[in-house]
C-alpha positions in Angstrom: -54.6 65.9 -115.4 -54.5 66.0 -119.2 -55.8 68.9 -121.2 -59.0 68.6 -122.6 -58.4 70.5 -125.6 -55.2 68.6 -127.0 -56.5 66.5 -130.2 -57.6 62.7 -129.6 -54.4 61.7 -131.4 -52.3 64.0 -129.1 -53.3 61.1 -126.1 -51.2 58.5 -127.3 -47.6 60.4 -126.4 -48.3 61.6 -122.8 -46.5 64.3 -121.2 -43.2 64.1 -119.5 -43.7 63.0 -116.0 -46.9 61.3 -116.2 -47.6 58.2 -115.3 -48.5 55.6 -118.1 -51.8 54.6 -118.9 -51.7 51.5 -118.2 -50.9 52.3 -114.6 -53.0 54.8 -113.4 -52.9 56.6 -109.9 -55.6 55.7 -107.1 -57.1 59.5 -106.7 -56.2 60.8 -103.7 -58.5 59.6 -100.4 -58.9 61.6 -96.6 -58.0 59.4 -94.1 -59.9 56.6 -92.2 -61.6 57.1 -89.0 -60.6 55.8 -86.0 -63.9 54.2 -85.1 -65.1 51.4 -87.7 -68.3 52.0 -89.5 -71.5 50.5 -91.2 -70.6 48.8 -94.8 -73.3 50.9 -96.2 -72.5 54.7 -95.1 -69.5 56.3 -96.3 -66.9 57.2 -93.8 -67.6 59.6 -91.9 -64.8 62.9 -91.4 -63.1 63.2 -88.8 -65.0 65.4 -85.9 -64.0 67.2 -82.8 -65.5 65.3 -80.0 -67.9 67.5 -78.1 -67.2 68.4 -74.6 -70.6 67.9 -73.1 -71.1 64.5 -75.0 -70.3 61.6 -74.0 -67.9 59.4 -75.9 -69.1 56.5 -78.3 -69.3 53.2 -77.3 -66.3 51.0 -78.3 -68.1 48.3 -79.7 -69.8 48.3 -83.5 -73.0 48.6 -84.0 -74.8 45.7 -86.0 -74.4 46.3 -89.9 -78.1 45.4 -89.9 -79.5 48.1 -87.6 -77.5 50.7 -86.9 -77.9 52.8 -83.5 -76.9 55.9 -83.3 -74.7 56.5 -79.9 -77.6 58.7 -78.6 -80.4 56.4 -79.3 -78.7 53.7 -77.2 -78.3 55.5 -74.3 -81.7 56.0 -74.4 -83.1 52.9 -74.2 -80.6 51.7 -71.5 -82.1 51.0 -67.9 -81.1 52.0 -64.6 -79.4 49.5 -62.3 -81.8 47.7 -60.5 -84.7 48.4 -62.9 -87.0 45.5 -64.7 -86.4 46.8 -69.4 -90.3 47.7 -69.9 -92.4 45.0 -72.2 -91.2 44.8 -76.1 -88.0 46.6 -75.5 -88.9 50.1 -74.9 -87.5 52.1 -72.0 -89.8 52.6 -69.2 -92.0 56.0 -68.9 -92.4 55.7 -65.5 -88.8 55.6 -64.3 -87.3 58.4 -63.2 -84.4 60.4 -65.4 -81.1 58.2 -66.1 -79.3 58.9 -63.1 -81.7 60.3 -60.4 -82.1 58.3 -57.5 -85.4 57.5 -55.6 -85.3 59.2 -52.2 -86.5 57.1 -49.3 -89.6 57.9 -47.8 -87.9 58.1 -43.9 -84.3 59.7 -43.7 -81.5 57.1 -43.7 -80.5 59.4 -40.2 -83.8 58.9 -38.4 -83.2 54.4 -38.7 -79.7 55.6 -37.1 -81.1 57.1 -34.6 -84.0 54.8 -33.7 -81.3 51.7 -33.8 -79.2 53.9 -31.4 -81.8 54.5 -29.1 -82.7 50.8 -29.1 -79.5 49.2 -28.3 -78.8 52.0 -25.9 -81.8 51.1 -23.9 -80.7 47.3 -24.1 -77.3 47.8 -22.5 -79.2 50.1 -20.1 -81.4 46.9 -19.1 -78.3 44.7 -19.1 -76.5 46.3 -17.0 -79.3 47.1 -14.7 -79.8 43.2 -14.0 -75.9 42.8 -13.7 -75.8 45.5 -11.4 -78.6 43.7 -8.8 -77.1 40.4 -9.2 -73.7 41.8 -8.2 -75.1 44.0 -5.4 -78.2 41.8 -4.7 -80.2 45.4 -4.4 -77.7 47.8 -4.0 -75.8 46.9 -0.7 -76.4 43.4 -0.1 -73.2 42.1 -1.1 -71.4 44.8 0.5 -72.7 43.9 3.9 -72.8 40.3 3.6 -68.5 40.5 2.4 -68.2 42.6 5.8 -70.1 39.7 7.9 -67.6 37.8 6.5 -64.6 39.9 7.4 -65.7 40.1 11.0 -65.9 36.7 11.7 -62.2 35.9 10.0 -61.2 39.0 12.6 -63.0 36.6 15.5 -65.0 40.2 16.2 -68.4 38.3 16.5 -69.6 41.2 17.8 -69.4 43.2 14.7 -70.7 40.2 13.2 -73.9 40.1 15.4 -74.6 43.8 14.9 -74.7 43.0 11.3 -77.0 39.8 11.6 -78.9 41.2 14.8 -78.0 38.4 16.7 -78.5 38.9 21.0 -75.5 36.9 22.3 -77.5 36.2 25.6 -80.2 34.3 24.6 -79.2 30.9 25.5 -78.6 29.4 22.2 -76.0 32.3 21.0 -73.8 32.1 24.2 -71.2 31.2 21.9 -71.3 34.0 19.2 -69.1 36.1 21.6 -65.6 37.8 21.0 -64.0 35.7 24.2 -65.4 32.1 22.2 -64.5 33.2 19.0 -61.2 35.5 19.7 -59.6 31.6 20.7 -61.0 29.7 17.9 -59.1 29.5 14.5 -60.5 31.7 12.3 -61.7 31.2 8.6 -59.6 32.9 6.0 -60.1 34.2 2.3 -63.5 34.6 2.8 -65.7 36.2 -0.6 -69.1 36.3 -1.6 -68.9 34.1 -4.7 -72.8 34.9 -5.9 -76.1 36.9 -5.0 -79.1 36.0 -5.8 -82.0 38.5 -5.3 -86.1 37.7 -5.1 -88.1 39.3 -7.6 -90.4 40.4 -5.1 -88.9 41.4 -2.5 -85.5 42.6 -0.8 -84.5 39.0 0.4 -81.1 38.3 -1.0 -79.2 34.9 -1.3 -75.8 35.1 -0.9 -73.4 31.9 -1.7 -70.1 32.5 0.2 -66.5 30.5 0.0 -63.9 30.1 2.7 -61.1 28.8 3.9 -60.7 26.6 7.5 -57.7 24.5 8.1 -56.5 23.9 4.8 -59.7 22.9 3.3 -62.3 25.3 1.0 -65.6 25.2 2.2 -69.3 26.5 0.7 -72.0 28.1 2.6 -75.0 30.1 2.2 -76.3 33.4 3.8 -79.9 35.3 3.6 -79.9 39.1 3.7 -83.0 41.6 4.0 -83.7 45.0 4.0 -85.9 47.4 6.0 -86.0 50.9 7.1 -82.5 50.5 9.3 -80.8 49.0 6.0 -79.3 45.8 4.9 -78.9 43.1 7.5 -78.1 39.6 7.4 -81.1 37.3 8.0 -79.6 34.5 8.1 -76.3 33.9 9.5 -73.0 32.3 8.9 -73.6 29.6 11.9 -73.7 26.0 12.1 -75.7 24.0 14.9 -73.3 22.3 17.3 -73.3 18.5 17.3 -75.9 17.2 20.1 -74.3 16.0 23.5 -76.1 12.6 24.8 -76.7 12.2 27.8 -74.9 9.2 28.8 -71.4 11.7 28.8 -70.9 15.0 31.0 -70.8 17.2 27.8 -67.9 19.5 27.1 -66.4 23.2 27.1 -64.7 25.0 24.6 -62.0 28.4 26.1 -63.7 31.5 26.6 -67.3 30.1 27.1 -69.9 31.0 30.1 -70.6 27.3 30.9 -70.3 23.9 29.3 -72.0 22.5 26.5 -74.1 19.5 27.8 -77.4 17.6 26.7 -79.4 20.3 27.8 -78.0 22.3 24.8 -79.5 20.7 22.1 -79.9 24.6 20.0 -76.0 26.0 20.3 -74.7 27.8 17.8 -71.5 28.8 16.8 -69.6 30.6 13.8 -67.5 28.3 11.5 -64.0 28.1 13.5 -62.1 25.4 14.7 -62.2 25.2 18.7 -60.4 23.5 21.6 -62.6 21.6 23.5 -62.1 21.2 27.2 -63.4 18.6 29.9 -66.7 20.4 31.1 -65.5 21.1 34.3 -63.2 20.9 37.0 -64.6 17.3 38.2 -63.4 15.4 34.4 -60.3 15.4 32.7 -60.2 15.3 28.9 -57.3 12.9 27.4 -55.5 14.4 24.8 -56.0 17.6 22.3 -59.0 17.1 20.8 -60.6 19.7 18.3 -64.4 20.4 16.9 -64.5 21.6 13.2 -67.4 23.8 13.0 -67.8 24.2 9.3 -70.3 23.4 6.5 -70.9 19.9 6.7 -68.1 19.4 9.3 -68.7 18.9 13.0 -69.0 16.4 14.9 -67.4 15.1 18.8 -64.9 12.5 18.6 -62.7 10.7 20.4 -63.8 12.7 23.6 -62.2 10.3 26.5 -63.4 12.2 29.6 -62.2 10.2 32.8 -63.5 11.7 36.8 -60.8 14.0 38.1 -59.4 14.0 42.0 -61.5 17.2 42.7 -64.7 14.5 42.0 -63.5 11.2 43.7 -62.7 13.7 46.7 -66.6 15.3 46.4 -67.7 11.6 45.5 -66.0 10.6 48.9 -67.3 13.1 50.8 -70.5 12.3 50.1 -70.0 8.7 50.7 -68.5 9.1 54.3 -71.4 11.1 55.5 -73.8 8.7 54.1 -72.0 5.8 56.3 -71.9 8.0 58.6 -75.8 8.6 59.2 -76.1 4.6 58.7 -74.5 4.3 62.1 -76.4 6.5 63.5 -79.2 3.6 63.3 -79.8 1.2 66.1 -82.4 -1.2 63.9 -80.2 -4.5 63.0 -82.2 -4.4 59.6 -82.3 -0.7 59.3 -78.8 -1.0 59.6 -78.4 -3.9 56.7 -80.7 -1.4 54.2 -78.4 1.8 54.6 -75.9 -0.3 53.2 -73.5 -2.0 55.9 -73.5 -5.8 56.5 -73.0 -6.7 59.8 -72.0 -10.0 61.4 -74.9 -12.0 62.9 -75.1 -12.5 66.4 -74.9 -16.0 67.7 -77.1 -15.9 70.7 -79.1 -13.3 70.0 -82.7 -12.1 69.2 -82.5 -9.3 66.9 -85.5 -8.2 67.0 -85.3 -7.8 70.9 -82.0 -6.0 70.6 -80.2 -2.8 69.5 -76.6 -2.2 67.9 -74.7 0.5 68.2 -72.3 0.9 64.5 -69.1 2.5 64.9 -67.1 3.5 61.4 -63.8 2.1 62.0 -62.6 2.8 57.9 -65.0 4.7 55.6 -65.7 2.9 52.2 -62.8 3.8 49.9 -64.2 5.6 46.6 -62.9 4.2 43.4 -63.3 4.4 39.4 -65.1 1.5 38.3 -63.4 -1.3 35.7 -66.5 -0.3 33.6 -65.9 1.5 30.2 -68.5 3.6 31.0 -67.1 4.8 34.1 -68.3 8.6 34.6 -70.8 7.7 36.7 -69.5 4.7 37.9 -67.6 3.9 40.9 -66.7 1.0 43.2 -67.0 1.3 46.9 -64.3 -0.7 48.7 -65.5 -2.7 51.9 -64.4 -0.5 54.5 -64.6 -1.4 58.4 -67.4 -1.3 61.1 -67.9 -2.7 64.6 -71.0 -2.3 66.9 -72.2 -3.8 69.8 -76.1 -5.5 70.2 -77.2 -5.1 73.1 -80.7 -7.3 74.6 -81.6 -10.4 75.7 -80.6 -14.4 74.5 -83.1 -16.8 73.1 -83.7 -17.5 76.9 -85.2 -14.2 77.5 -81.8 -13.2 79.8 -79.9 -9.7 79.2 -77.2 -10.4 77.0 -74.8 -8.5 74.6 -72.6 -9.3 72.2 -69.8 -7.5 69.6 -70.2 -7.9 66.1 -68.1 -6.7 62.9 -69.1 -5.2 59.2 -68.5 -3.9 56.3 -69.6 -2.1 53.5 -72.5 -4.1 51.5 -74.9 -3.6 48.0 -75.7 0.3 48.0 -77.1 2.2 44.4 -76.0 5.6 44.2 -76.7 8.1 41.5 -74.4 10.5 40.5 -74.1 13.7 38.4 -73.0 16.7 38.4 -75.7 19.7 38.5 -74.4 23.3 38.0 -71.0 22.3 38.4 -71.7 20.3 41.9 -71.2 17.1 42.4 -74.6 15.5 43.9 -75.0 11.4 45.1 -78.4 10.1 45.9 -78.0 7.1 47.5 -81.0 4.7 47.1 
């Protein structure tokens, strides 16, 4: 700086080291701040920022209408809140950064939604639990109905179902019928199926006979003994007409004939046998009892020799009693045809029949030859004894044979019986 008392004609020689006057030196200026300013204030020095205040916001504030840092923060909203009308902060909202509290406890919805769901899957697995057991113990004893009759223990089986193998229909639902039959295998309850209502149970079953997969159905019911099976695992047996003896199957009490138009039997496959002793039965044959799967066929049942011998028998004793006749015409009706005499009244005479040869018995040509037969001619001789055409004794030899005769035959517990008409 110059001196202020050195004479105005001093300034034109200035001192030594001094810049020129013509080039004068910018006085010296603090430094800038880091954040820019308004135009119009001057800058401002540079300040400690505060610990407890926030810091300023990075970007300028108009040159127009400057905003103090504070101010702004002011009249900024909350997330999630509508500004207040004309600008102005709302003076109903709570303080910048306190949170409403909700009027139940987040916990308690937690709760309430556990308990829900929790009872859901309670209800769930309630039903499942029914379905799978129909009630507990249904499908537990229907799977061991099942097991007993692939083990051919009917039995067990009947205990289960209640069943009183003597009652005529059931004769088959025994341990010696079923113990020769082939049994079913793989046998599982594939669904249960329980009444709203009551205890009664449906129970859909699979199995296994032969090779082949077959479906079925079974009713269970409970009382105060437990869980039985109400309806059974049996299948009617096909009917027998009458115009064939009937058949047997291995273990049975008697043979199954047309009289039997009720039997029962559990699903197996079976032997089947002529009915008795007085048939034979060509070839192997087999009955399929199964869902949907049974019926007789091919059953070729011919008279054995134990019933052409009974047949005969029968026969001889019948020709036999015709000879005991003395009537010429009585004689003709019982079946032999004698010669007639040539000079002769029959009706003023008697013949006494002698059986020289019994009718033979024979099968009959017929297809339907079980109770058919053909009765050869045989050989008879009497002797007519009266008077001629003159009204003089007379007698005279005549000859026979076997003629027409009916005869009706069956068999009726297990014996042969011929009714000649």
């Amino acid at each position: 700086m110059s001196d202020p008392t050195v004479p105005a004609d001093d300034h034109d020689k200035a001192p030594e080291g001094t810049p020129a006057a013509s080039e004068p030196a910018a006085p010296e200026q603090p430094a800038a701040p880091e954040q820019p300013t308004a135009p119009e204030q001057p800058a401002a020095p540079e300040q400690p920022a505060a610990p407890e205040q926030p810091a300023a916001p990075e970007q300028p504030v108009p040159p127009t209408q400057p905003v103090a840092p504070e101010q702004q923060a002011a009249y900024t909203t909350a997330p999630g809140q509508q500004p207040y009308p004309g600008g102005q902060p709302n003076p109903y909202a709570p303080p910048a950064g306190e949170k409403k509290k909700p009027a139940v406890p987040r916990w308690v919805w937690w709760v309430i939604g556990g308990a829900v769901a929790f009872a859901a899957v309670v209800i769930v697995a309630i039903v499942l639990i029914a379905n799978l057991l129909g009630g507990g113990g249904a499908k537990a004893v229907a799977q061991d109905y099942l097991n007993d009759i692939a083990k051919g223990n009917a039995s067990a089986a009947n205990k289960l179902a209640r069943v009183d193998s003597s009652e005529d229909e059931n004769f088959l639902l025994t341990n010696a019928v079923l113990g020769k039959a082939q049994h079913i295998t793989a046998p599982v309850v594939s669904r249960t199926l329980s009444s709203r209502s009551s205890d009664l149970t449906q129970v859909s079953v699979t199995y296994k006979l032969a090779g082949k997969t077959y479906r079925g159905t079974i009713e269970l019911d409970k009382d105060d003994k437990g869980w039985y099976v109400s309806r059974g695992l049996t299948y009617q047996l096909p009917f027998v007409s009458s115009s064939i003896p009937g058949y047997a199957v291995p273990g049975a009490d008697h043979s199954l004939t047309s009289k039997d138009s009720e039997v029962v039997a559990y699903p197996g496959v079976y032997s089947m046998e002529a009915p008795n002793k007085y048939y034979e039965l060509a070839g192997s044959p087999k009955l399929t009892v199964a869902a949907d799967s049974y019926q007789v066929k091919d059953l070729k049942l011919t008279p054995s020799q134990a019933y052409l011998d009974e047949v005969q028998k029968q026969v001889d004793a019948h020709y036999a009693e015709c000879a005991t006749k003395t009537a010429y015409y009585d004689v003709e009706d019982c079946g032999i045809d004698l010669s007639y005499p040539s000079n002769m009244s029959v009706s003023k005479s008697t013949v006494a029949v002698k059986v020289d040869e019994s009718p033979k018995v024979e099968i009959s040509d017929d297809s339907d030859s079980y109770y058919q037969f053909k009765i050869g001619p045989g050989k008879f001789s009497a002797v007519m004894t009266g008077s001629d055409y003159s009204g003089n004794p007379a007698s005279e030899n005549l000859t026979g044979e076997a003629g027409y005769i009916s005869a009706d035959i069956k068999i009726d517990d297990d014996k042969v019986v011929v009714t000649f008409n």
